[in-house]
N, C-alpha and C positions, 0 to 999 in steps of 0.2 A: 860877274859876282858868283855867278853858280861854280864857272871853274872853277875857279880862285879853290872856293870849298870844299870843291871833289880832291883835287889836288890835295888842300889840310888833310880831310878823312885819309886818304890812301896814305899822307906819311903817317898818319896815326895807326895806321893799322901794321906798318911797316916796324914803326919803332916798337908798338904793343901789339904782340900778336894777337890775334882773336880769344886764341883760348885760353892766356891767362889775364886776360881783361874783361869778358864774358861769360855767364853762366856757360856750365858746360850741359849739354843739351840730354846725357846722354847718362845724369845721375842726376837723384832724387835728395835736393837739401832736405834735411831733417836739423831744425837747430842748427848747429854748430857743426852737426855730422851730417853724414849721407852716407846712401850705398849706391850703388852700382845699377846702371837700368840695364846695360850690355854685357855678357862673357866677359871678366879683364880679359888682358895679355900675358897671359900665364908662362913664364919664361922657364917652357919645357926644356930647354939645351943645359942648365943649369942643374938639373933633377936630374942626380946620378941612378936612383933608385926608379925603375920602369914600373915596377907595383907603385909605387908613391907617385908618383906621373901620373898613371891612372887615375890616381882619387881625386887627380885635377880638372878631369874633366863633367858633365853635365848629367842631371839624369836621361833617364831615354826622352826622345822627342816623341812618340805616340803614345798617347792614351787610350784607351780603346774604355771611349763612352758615347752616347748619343746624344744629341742636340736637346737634349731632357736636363743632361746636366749641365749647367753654369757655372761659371766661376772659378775659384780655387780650390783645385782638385783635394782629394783628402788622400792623403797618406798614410803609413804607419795602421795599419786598418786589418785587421784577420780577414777580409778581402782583398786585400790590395795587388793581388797577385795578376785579380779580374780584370785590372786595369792597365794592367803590363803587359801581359802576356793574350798570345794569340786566344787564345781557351781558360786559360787562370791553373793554376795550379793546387794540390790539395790545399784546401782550408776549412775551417773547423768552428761551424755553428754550433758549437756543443747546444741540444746532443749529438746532431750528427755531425761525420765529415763527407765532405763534397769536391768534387772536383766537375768541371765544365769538360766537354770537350767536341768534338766537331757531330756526335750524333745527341748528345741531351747534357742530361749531369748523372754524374756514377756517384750513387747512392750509399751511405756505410755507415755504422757505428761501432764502437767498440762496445761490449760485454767483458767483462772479469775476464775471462778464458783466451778475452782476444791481448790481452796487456801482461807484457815480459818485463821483469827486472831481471838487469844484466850486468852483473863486473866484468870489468876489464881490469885484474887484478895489478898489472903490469904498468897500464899509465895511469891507477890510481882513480879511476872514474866506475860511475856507476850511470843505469839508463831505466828510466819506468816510459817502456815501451808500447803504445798501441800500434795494432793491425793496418795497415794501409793497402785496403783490398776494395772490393766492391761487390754488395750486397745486392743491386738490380742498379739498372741506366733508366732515366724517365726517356725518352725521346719523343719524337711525332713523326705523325703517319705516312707523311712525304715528302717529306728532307733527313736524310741521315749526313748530309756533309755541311754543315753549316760555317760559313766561312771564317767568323768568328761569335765570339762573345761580347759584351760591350758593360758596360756599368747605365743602367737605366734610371735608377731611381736610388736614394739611400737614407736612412737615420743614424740616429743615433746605435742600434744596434741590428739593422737589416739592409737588406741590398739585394735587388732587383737587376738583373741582368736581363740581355736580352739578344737572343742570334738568331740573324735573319737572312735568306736568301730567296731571291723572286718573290715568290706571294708569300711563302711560308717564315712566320716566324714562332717562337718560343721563347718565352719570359717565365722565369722561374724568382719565387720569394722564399726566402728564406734569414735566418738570420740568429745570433745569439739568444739562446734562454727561449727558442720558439719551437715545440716540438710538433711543428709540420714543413711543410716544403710545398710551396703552392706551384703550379703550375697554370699557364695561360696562352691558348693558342690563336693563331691564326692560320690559313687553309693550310687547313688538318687538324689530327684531332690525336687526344696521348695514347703511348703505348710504352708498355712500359717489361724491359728487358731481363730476365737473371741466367746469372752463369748458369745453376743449375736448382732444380725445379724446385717450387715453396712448396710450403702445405699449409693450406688452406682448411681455417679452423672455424671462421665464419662466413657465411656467401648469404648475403643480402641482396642482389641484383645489384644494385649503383656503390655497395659499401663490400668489403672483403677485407675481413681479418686474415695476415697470415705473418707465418715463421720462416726464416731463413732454414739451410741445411743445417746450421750450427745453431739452431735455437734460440733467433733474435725477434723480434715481434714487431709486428707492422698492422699499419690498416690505411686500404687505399678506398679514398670517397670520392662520389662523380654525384653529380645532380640526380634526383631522385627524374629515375625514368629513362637515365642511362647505364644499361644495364653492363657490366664486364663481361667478356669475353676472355677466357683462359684456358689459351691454347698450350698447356706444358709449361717449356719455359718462355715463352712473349703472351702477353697479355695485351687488351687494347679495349680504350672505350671512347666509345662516339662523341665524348663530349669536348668542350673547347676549355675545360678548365677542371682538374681534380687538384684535390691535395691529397700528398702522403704524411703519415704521424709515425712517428714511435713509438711505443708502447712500451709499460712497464711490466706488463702480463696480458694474461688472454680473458680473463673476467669479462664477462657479457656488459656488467657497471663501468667497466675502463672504459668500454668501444663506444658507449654512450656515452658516454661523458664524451670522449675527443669527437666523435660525432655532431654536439651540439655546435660545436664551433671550426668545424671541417671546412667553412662555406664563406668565415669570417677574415678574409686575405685583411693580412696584416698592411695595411698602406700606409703608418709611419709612427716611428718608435721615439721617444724623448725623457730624458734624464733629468728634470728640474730638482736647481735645489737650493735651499735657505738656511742660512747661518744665525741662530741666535748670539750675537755677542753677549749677553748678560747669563746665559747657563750654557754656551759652547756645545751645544746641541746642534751636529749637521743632518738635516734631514733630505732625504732626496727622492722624489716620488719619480716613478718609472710608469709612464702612460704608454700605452698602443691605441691608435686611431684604428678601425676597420673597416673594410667593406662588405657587406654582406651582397654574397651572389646566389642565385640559384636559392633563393628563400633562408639563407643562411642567419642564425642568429648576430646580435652585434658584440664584442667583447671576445675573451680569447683567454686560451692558459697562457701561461707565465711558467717558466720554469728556473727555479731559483737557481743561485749557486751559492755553497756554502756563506760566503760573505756577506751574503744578503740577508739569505734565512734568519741567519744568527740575531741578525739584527733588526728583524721585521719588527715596524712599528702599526703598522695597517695592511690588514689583510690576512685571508684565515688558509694556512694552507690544507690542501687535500689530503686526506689521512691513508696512507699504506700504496703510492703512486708516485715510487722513487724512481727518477729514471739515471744509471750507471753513466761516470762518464771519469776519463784519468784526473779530473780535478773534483773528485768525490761526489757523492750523489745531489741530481739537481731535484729539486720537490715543486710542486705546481701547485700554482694558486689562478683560481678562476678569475675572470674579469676585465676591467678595461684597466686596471692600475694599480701597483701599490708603492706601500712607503718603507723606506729604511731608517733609523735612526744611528746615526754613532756621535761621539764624543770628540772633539777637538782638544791636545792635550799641550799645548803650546809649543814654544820651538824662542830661542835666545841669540843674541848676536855673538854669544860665545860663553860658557859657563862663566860665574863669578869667578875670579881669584881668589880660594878659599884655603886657607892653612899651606900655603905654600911658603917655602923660602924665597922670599923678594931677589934676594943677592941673586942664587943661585939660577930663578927665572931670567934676572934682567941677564945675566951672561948668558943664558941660552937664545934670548930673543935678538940678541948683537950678535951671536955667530950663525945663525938665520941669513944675517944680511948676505953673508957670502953664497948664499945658493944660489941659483939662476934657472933659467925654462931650460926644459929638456927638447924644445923641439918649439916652432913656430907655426903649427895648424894647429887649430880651435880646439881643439882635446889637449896637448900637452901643455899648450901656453895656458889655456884653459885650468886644467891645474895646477900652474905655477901664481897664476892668481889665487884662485882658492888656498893657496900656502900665506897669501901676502894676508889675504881678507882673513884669516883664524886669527894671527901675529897680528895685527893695530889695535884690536880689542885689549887684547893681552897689556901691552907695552902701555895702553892707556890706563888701563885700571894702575899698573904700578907707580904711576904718576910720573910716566917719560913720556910724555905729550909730543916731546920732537922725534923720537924715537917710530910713535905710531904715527906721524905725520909724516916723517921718510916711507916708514910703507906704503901707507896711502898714495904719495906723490908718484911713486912704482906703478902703484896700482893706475892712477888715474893718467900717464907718460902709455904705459900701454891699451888703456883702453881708449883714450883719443886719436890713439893710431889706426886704432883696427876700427873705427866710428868712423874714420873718413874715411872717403872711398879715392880720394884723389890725391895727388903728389901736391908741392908748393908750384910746380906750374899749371897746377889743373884739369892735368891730367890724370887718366883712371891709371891706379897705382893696377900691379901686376901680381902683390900678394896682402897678405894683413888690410882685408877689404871684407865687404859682406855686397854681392850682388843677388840684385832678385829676378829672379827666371819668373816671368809670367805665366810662362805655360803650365807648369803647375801651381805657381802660387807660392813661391818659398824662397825665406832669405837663405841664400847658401856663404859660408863663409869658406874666403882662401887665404894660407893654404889650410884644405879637407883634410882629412886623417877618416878610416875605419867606415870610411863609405857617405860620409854627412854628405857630399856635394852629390855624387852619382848614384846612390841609392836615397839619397833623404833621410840617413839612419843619427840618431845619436841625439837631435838637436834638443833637446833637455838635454844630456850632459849633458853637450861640450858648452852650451852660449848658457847653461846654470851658471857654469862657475861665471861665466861673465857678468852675470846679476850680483852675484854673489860681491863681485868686485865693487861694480857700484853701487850694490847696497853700501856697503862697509864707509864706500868715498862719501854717502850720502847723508850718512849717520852726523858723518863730521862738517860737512858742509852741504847742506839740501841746496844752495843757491846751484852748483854746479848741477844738480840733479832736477831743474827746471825744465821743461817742454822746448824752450827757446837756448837752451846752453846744451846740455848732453842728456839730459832725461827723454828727449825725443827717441833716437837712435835706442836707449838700451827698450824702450817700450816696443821699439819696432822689433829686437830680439825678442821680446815674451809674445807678441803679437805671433811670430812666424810657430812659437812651439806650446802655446795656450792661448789661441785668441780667442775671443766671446765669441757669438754665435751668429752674432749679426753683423762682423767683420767682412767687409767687402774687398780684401788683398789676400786672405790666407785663412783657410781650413779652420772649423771650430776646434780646441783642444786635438792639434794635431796627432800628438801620440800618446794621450788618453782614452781609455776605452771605458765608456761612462756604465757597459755593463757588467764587463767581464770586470772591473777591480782596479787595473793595473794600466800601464801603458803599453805599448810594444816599441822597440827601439828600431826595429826595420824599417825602412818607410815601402819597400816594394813586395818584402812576404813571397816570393819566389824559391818559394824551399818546398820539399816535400811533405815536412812537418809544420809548415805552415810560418806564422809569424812568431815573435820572439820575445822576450828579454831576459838581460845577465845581470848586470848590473842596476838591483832595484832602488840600492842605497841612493846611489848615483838621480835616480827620479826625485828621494825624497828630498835627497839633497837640493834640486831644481827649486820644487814646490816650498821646501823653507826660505830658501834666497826670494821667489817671487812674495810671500808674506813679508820677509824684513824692506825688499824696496816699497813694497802696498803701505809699510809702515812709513817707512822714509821719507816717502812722497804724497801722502795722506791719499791714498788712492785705494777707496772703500770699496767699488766694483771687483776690482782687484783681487784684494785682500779677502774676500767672500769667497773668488775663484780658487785664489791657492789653498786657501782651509778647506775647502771641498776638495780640490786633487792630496790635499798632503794628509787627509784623515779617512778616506775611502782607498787610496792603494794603500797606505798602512793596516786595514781593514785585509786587504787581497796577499798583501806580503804574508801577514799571520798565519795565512790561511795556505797560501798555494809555496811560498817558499820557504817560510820555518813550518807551517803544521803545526802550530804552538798547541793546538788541541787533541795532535796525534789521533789524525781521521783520515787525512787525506793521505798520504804516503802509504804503499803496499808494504803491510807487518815485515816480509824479506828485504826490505829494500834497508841501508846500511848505514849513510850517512843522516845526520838532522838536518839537512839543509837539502833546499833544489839548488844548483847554481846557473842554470838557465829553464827556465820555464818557455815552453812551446804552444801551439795550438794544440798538436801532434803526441807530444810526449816530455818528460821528463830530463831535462841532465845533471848530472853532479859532473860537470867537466866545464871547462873553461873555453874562449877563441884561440885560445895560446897553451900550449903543453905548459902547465904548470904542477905545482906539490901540493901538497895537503890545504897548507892553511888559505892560500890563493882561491881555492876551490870553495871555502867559507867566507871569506875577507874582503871579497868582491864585492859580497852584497852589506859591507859594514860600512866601508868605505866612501867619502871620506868622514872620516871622525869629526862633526862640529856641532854647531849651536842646538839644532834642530836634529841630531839622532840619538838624543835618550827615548825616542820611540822603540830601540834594540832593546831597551831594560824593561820593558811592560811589561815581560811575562818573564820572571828571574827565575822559575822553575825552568822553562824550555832553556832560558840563557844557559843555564849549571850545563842542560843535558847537552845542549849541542859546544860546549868546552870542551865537556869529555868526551862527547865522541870524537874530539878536531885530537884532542890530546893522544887517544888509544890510536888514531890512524899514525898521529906524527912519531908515536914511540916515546916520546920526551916533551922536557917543556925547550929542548934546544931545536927553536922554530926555526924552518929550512928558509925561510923567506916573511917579511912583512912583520916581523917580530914586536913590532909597534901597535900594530892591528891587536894582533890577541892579547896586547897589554891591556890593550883601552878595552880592548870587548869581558875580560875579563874582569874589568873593573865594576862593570854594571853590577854584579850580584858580589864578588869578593876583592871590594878594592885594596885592599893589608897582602891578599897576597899576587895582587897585580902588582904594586907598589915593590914588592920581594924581587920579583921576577925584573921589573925595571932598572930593580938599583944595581944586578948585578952584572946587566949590560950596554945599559943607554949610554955608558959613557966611553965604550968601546969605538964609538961614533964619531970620530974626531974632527971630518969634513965631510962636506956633501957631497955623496960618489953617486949618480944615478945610475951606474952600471951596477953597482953592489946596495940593494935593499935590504938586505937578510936584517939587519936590526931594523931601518927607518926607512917606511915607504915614500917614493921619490915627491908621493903630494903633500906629505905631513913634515913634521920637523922635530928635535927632541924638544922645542920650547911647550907645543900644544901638546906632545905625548904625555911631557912629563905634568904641565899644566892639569890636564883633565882627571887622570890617576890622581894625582895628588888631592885634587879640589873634591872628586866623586869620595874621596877617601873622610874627607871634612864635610862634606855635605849629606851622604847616605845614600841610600838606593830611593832609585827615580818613584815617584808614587801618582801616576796617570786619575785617581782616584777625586784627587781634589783639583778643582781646575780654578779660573781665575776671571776675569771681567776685562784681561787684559789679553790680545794678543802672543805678547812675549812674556812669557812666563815659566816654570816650575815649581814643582815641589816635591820634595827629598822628604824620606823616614830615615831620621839618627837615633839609633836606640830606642824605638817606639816614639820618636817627638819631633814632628814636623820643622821641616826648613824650607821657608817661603821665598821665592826669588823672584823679581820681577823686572824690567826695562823698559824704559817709560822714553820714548822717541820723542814727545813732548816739550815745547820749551819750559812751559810752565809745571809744577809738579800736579802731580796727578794722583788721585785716590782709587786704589786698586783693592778690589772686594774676592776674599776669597768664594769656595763656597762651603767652605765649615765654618763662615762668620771670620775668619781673620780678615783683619785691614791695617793696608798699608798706606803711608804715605809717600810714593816715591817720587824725587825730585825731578826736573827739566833732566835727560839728557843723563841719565844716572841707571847705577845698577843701583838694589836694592837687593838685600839680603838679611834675612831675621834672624835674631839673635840665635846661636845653636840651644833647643831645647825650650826656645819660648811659642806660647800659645799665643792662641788671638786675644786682642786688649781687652779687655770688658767693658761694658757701657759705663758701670760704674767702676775705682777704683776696688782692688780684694777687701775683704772685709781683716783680713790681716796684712798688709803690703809690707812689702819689704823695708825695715827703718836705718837712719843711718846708724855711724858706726858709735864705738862706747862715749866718744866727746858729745853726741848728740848732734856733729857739725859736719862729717865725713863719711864718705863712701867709696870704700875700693872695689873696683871689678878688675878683673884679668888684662881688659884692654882698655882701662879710664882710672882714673878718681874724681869724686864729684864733692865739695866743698861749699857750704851754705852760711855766710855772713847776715846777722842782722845788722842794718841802721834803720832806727827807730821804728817805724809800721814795717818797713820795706824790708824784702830779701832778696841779695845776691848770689846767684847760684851760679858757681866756677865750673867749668866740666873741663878736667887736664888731659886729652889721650895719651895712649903710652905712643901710638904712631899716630905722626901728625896726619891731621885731618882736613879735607880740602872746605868741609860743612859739617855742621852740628846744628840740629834741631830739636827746641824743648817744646814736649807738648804737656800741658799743665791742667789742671784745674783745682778750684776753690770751692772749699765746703762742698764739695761732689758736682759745680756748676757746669756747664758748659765746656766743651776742653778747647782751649787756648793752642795755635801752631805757630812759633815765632823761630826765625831762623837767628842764632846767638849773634855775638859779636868776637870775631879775632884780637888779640894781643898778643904777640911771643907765644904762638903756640898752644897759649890758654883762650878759651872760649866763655864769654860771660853774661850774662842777662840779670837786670831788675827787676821785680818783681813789686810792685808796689802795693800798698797799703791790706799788708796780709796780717797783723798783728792778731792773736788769739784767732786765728782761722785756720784750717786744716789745708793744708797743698799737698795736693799727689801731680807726680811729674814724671815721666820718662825722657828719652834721650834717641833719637834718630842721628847718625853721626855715616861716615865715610871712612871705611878703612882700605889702604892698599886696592884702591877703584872700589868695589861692591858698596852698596851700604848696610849696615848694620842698624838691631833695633833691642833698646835695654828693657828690661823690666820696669815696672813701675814701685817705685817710692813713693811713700810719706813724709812730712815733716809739718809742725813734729810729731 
């Protein structure tokens, strides 16, 4: 009998192979999807392109940290270099920058005098350049060759290294917004090196104030009773632990003051933070834990950066103790912590359809169809969805429901592809897969594009727009956006490039930096200048898609998270790459825009030789629901138009012509709309070799969509926020235009905060009537009455008709475009207000109203037009 059975099993195993009859061992199901636990089979022979082969391979296999750290390595880090590299490369604790290397760390900051602005008139770039020198080396006293550096310890915004050879090692803290540098030894003790000799302006025995040769200010502290020794230029003191500070001056009050807290090693840094949904209030408090050594107080300065100051909600800062740095002066506040407040200004799954020509959109959204991806690595296919996700909103509001359900199908054909990690035989596909490397911690997808796989760079893009995809699919169908169908896998994308804190597969907020404002898009910072980012849009872009799936999927933890990344780099953007307050940018410097911002320095230049408006457009791009964040400040908007206009010579844009349409709409949409009509339709297919009118991720449906809607709706107003999520609100001629989106199946009541209220439906735009205020409790003391018969009321886009039989009243509402809903809200003799959804017939809409005779009824009208909704004035009768 046993043979017998060996026998069955081996034909079964003969006719069904193992591996497509059995889990495959060597990926991770998620749902429906999975990724990769091994390297695919990356079919190098087929990759004509030997740079593009490259981006197929892995990041580095060593890490260089100590058995201190655990887990999922962090990436994308203005340290990250520490981690890579034998010694680390310059990186930029503003204030200082530091670099590691085999005798200690080399010491530096910038001063005014050390930071160049430079054209290059030729390829159209400009540079706000600091120094990369070294002001003194910390070392110790008997090891100058240390084999390497390692990542010891790390927070939120510091990081603790550590090089060690035989007995000797050295641990140095430091970190963003900390204006010391701790050091900590073992056998031996510091000494600390300069090119050429300080001067020393105070000598305390264990404390010495001094200035560089170029007049930069320091104070170096050692435990009380170890005295300095300063021989020229090396210096040296017996102790096992000094910290160096920065200084904003030489005041006998500055040295004391950083002397109180000289002694307080920073042992760990943290960003917490809370989203009020009812006033959209992000608050984010910034603690430091310390250690006091050598009788050292507890608590610490703080050194702001503009982003923060601005917005300080707790905590007093120190008065005339600005310390210089190329991202504008940081200011210190004393203590174990403070708090920031900003404002959450909503973000939409695509503007309303507003005063547009229906005709003329639905032919622009049909010749849409014919585009296709420009490439199949995670960036370009990447935004060939982000084209599809802007287009279903669209095609839905006009009421072609199969129209936006053909994109979506698009959408959701390739994102099921690139979700599974396996072929129909079960085995690990070779491209359009997402694997996760363990050793650091990260889903990489193939095929990589721009370093995602082998550097870790990008991953906001490129896997945003993949959110972006399923949000859009989710909107219309949440069942497919379930934990057990495909919502698993796209969580495992947000997980690899924002996961919570207590994520045990992958890095907190991988390429968020919860102090400096922004993210950085390198994951390895192996540059001189440190770590990076160019495209900022592109982040905000990420953090709107993660709030529409938080919406989609009712995932509140979520949705806390992205309102925190997408209203604090919007905060950072303002500040470090428009300068909307014109502070940060050196007066010489030419352009209104940074287009890559560094640790190091400043660029208005692109990765790619490009023109004028690319060097702006980068950071606009792409144009959707969530970037009327670009319109909040419509003075800087004006000013950096014109500056983009006087570099280009003309309004005949050399490239992206579509970009400056939209960006120009924010503040003057009449003459963006000008400038559109006399070329969008020079456009006639989709060439992604030729962008010069329409960039290869946009299309003329949304170009011309957004211009035309910004044109009917007004300039963005950040001022008034909402109770909801998805929101806006537009200033048309001094008079608010309320918009909301309610993910909801049931209708939802949406509270402005100047008192407007809305009722918006399950699954519905909402949009208020152009020029109406919020309802009043009670009806006006004059309301609007009907017309001369006593029985009629025309508006622009209705007639409303009121029949008596006997008590009762029939009240008709006819739109002029048919409407998918109509809702009358009523009340009697000023009672209670009444919400009843009408009744259809032919077109016309009706409701009873019973036993109203000799009674006063005031009524308005909620209705649907062309997708948005719309909201009337209120009437009386009689």
């Amino acid at each position: 009998m046993k043979k017998r059975w060996f026998w069955f099993v081996l034909a079964l195993i003969v006719l069904f192979p193992f591996q497509s009859s059995f889990a495959n061992q060597a990926v991770k199901e998620v749902g429906k999807g999975s990724f990769s636990l091994q390297y695919p089979p990356i079919d190098f022979d087929n990759i004509g392109d030997p740079g593009y082969a490259d981006q197929q391979k892995e990041p580095p296999e060593t890490i260089y940290r100590t058995d201190r750290v655990e887990g999922p390595m962090p990436t994308n880090r203005w340290w990250s270099s520490l981690a890579v590299d034998t010694y680390a490369n310059n990186h930029y604790p503003h204030p200082f920058s530091v670099r590691q290397n085999e005798k200690g760390l080399n010491v530096f900051y910038d001063a005014p005098h050390n930071v160049v602005v430079h054209e290059n008139s030729g390829a159209g770039t400009w540079h706000i350049v600091g120094a990369i020198s070294t002001d003194f080396t910390i070392g110790h006293s008997n090891e100058s060759n240390f084999n390497d550096a390692k990542v010891d310890d790390y927070g939120d915004w510091h990081v603790r290294s550590l090089a060690e050879k035989d007995n000797a090692s050295l641990a140095f803290t430091y970190g963003v917004g900390i204006p010391y540098i701790y050091a900590e030894y073992t056998g031996g003790h510091a000494v600390i090196d300069f090119p050429q000799n300080p001067q020393v302006w105070a000598q305390q025995g264990h404390i010495i104030g001094f200035s560089t040769h170029d007049n930069k200010h320091y104070a170096a502290f050692a435990p009380e009773g170890s005295n300095w020794e300063t021989n020229g230029q090396q210096w040296e003191n017996p102790s096992e632990f000094i910290s160096v500070a920065k200084l904003p001056n030489t005041d006998a009050e500055t040295l004391a003051l950083f002397a109180e807290h000289a002694y307080s090693v920073v042992r760990e840094t943290r960003a917490d933070y809370a989203v009020n949904h009812e006033t959209n209030e992000v608050k984010t408090t910034y603690s430091a834990n310390t250690e006091a050594v050598a009788g050292g107080e507890n608590g610490t300065l703080f050194a702001l950066y503009p982003h923060q100051y601005r917005h300080l909600s707790s905590g007093d800062l120190v008065d005339g103790m600005n310390l210089f740095t190329i991202r504008g002066d940081m200011k210190l506040i004393e203590g174990s912590e403070f708090e920031t407040s900003l404002t959450y200004t909503g973000v939409l799954p695509s503007l309303p359809n507003a005063g547009i020509d229906t005709d003329r959109l639905s032919g622009y959204l049909h010749e849409a169809k014919n585009d296709y991806p420009t490439g199949q690595d995670t960036y370009e296919l990447g935004k060939y969805l982000g084209k599809l996700s802007n287009l279903a909103p669209l095609a839905d509001q006009l009421g072609e429901q199969e129209l936006g359900e053909e994109f979506r199908e698009e959408l959701q054909g390739h994102l099921e592809d690139w979700l599974r990690s396996t072929d129909e035989n079960n085995a690990i596909k070779g491209e359009n897969l997402f694997y996760y490397n363990e050793n650091w911690g990260t889903l990489l997808g193939y095929h990589a594009a721009h370093g995602s796989a082998v550097r870790i760079n990008d991953h906001h893009f490129h896997y945003g727009y993949f959110v972006k995809a399923a949000a859009e699919v989710a909107r219309a169908n949440p069942d497919w956006a379930q934990d057990d169908e495909w919502g698993g896998m796209v969580n495992e994308l947000i997980r690899d490039f924002a996961a919570d804190r207590e994520d045990p597969m992958y890095p907190y907020l991988r390429m968020f930096d919860p102090y400096s404002g922004h993210s950085w898009a390198d994951g390895l910072a192996t540059f001189d200048s440190g770590n990076n980012q160019e495209s900022s849009s592109e982040a905000m872009h990420a953090w709107t898609n993660l709030i529409l799936w938080a919406e989609a999927t009712n995932d509140q933890e979520l949705l806390d998270r992205a309102i925190y990344l997408y209203t604090t780099e919007m905060s950072a953007i303002n500040e470090y790459f428009f300068d909307v307050y014109d502070e940060i940018h050196p007066p010489e410097y030419g352009p209104e825009i940074v287009t890559i911002n560094w640790g190091g320095k400043m660029d208005h230049a692109t990765w790619w030789n490009s023109g004028a408006v690319e060097k702006y457009a980068i950071n606009w791009l792409p144009i959707h629901g969530g970037a009327l964040y670009l319109g909040h400040h419509p003075e800087y908007v004006e000013r950096a138009y014109q500056a983009l206009k006087q570099t280009n010579g003309s309004e005949d844009w050399n490239w992206w012509s579509n970009m400056v349409w939209s960006y120009r709409a924010l503040t003057d949409p009449n003459d963006a709309q000008r400038q559109m009509e006399q070329r969008i339709d020079d456009y006639t297919e989709f060439d992604p070799g030729d962008e010069t009118i329409i960039e290869r991720g946009s299309t003329k449906a949304q170009t011309y969509q957004w211009i035309t809607s910004l044109a009917s709706l007004g300039q963005v107003n950040p001022e008034i926020t909402a109770n909801i999520p998805t929101y806006a609100v537009f200033n048309k001629d001094g008079e608010s235009v309320y918009v909301a989106y309610n993910y909801d199946d049931e209708a939802r009541t949406v509270l402005f905060s100047d008192g407007h209220e809305a009722t918006v439906d399950g699954n519905s735009y909402y949009v208020s009537q152009e020029g109406s205020g919020p309802p009043p409790t009670n009806p006006p003391e004059e309301p609007e009455e009907p017309g001369d018969d006593g029985n009629v009321i025309e508006r622009g886009d209705f007639t409303v008709s009121i029949e008596q039989s006997q008590s009762d009243r029939v009240i008709t509402f006819t739109p002029n475009t048919p409407a998918r809903y109509v809702d009358l809200h009523y009340r009697i003799n000023n009672g209670n207000q009444e919400n009843v959804r009408m009744q259809q017939e032919e077109g016309r809409w009706f409701l009873m109203i019973p036993d109203v005779e000799n009674k006063s009824l005031s009524f308005r009208f909620t209705y649907e037009k062309d997708g948005p909704q719309y909201e009337s004035e209120w009437f009386t009768y009689p």
